[in-house]
C-alpha positions in Angstrom: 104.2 58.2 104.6 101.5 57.3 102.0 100.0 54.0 101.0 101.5 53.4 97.2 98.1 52.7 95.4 97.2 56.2 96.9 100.0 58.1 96.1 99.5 56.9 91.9 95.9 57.9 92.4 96.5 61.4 93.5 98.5 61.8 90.6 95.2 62.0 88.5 96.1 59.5 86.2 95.0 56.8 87.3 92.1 55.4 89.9 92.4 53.5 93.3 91.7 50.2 91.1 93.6 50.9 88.2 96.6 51.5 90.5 96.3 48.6 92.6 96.5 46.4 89.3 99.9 48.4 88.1 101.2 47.8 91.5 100.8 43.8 91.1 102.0 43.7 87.5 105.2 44.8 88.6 105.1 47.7 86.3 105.6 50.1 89.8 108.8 50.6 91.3 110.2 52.2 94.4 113.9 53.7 94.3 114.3 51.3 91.8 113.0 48.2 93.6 109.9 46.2 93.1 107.4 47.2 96.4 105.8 45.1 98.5 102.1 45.7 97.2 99.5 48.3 97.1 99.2 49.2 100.8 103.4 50.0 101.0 103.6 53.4 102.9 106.2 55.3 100.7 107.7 58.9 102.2 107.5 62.1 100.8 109.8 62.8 97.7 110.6 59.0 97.5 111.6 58.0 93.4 108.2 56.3 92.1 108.5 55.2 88.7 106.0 53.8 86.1 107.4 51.7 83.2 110.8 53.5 84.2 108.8 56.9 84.4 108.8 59.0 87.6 105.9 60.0 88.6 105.2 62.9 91.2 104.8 62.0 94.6 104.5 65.2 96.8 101.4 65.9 98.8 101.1 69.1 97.4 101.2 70.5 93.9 102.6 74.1 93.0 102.2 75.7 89.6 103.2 79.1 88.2 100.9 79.9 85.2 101.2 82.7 83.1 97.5 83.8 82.9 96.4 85.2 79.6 94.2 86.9 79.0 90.3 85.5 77.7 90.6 82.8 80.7 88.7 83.2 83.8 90.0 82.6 87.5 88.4 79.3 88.4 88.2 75.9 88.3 84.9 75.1 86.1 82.2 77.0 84.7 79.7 75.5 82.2 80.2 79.0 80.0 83.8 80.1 79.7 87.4 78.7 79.3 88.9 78.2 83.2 92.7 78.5 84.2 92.4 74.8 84.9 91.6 74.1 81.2 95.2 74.9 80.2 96.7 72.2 82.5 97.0 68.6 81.4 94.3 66.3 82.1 95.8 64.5 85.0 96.4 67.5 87.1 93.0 69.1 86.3 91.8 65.9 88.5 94.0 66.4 91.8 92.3 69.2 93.6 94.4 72.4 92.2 92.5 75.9 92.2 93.8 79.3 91.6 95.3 81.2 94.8 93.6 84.5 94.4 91.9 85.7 91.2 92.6 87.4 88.0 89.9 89.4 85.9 88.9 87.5 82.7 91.0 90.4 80.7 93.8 90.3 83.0 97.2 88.7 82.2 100.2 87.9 84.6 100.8 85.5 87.3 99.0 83.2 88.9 99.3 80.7 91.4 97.7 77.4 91.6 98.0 74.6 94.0 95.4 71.8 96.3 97.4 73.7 99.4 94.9 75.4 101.2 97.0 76.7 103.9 99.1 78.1 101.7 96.2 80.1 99.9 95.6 81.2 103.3 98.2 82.3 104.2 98.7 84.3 101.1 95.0 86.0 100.9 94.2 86.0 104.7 93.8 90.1 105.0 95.7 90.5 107.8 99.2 89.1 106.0 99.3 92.0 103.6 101.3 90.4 100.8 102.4 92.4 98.1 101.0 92.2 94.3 103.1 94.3 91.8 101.1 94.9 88.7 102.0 96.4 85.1 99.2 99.3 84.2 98.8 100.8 81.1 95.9 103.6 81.1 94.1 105.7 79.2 95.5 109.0 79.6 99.1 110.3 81.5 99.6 108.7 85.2 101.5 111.5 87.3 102.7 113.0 90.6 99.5 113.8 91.5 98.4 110.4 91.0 101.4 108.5 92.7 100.4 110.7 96.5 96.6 109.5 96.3 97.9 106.0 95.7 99.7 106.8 99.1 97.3 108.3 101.2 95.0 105.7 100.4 92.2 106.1 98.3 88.4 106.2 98.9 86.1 104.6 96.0 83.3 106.3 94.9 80.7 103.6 97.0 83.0 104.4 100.3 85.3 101.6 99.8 89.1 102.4 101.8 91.2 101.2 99.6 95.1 100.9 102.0 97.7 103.2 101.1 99.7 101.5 98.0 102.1 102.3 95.5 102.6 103.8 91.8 105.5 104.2 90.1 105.7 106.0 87.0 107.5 104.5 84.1 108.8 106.5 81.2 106.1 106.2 79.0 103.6 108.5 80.8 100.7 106.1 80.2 102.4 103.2 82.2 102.9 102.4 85.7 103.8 99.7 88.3 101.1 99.2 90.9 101.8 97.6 94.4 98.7 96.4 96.2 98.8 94.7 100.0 95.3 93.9 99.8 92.9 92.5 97.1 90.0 93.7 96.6 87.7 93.0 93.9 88.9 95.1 90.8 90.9 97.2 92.8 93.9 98.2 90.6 91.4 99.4 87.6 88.7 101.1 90.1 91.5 102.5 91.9 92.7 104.5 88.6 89.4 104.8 87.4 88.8 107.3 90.5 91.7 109.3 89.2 90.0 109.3 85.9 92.6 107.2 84.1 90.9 104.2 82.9 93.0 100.7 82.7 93.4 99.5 79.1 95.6 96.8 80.5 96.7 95.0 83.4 99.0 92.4 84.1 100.5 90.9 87.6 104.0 90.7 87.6 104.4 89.2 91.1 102.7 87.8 94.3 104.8 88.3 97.6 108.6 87.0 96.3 107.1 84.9 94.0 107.8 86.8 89.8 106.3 85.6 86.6 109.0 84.0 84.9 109.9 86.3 82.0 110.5 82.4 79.9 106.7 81.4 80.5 104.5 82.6 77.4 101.0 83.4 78.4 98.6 80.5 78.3 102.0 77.8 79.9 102.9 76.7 83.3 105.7 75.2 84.7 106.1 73.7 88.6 107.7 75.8 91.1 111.6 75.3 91.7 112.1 74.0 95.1 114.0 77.7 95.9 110.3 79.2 95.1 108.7 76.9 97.3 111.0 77.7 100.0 109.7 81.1 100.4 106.9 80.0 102.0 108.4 77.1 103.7 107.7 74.6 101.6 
């Protein structure tokens, strides 16, 4: 349960104040019914419309994005274009940041919420989530390649990178990488120690969450209900 006033300002589009005085003006309605005043306590998921509008009224916000690439991984910076950037101006106000990161030339999928325990639960080290990545190098990926990215490989400054995957597509330049860790450029200095520089990289998927092949790079969309599920949400 949430007090009313509260639940319009978390939406981003309005403030505490500015809410309030929709609230008395009768413009606010709850499941269809004119509420009691600012300080109502509304549940979860009840229907809160705004001149007939719903608004949203979950705690928590869940967006896929389809990262292109150009865009860095955060939520400001004085320099460069951010994820957040691309997102209406309401819900670059409610908290969201990026659950993980992708380099500034990397495309694919990323996830952004204001859940932090979710984020945890997806980047703590110990849960191992897989990443699948598309790889396209500069030269031809093989057998050879696809048992180091098994064993595990060792970076050239005596970083262990965890035993992962490779599969080999049928262009010999192109591969799908599985990662259960994340650490900081791994896919490209993992191939770069094979001496197959990455020319691009794109993430496909983050545990059993996959880009939507609909969402153009540079658009969003909110998560179905059946993709928050998979975390229990």
């Amino acid at each position: 349960m949430e007090r009313l006033d509260k639940i319009l300002a978390a939406t981003g589009k309005w403030s505490r104040k500015e809410a309030k005085a929709l609230i008395k003006s009768g413009r606010v309605k709850v499941e269809g019914k004119n509420p009691g005043g600012p300080e109502d306590k509304i549940p979860e998921g009840a229907l809160v419309t705004v001149d007939g509008r719903p608004i949203l009224t979950e705690k928590y916000v869940y967006i896929m994005l389809h990262k292109p690439a150009g865009v860095i991984s955060s939520t400001e910076d004085p320099r460069e274009e951010t994820v957040l950037s691309l997102l209406p101006k309401e819900l670059r106000r409610i908290g969201l940041f990026p659950v993980g990161r992708l380099d500034k030339d990397t495309e694919g999928l990323l996830l952004l919420t204001n859940d932090g325990s979710l984020a945890h639960q997806l980047l703590a080290p110990g849960k191992h989530v897989d990443k699948v990545y598309y790889v396209e190098v500069d030269g031809a990926l093989d057998q050879e390649d696809v048992q180091a990215f098994q064993s595990g490989i060792t970076l050239g400054d005596g970083t262990e990178c965890l035993p992962a995957e490779l599969e080999l597509l049928p262009q010999r330049d192109r591969g799908l990488v599985t990662l259960r860790e994340g650490k900081y450029h791994q896919v490209k200095r993992m191939l770069a120690s094979r001496g197959k520089p990455v020319v691009y990289l794109k993430r496909l998927s983050m545990g059993p969450l996959e880009l939507d092949r609909a969402l153009p790079a540079g658009r969003w969309r909110m998560l179905t209900p059946e993709e928050k599920a998979f975390w229990g949400r």
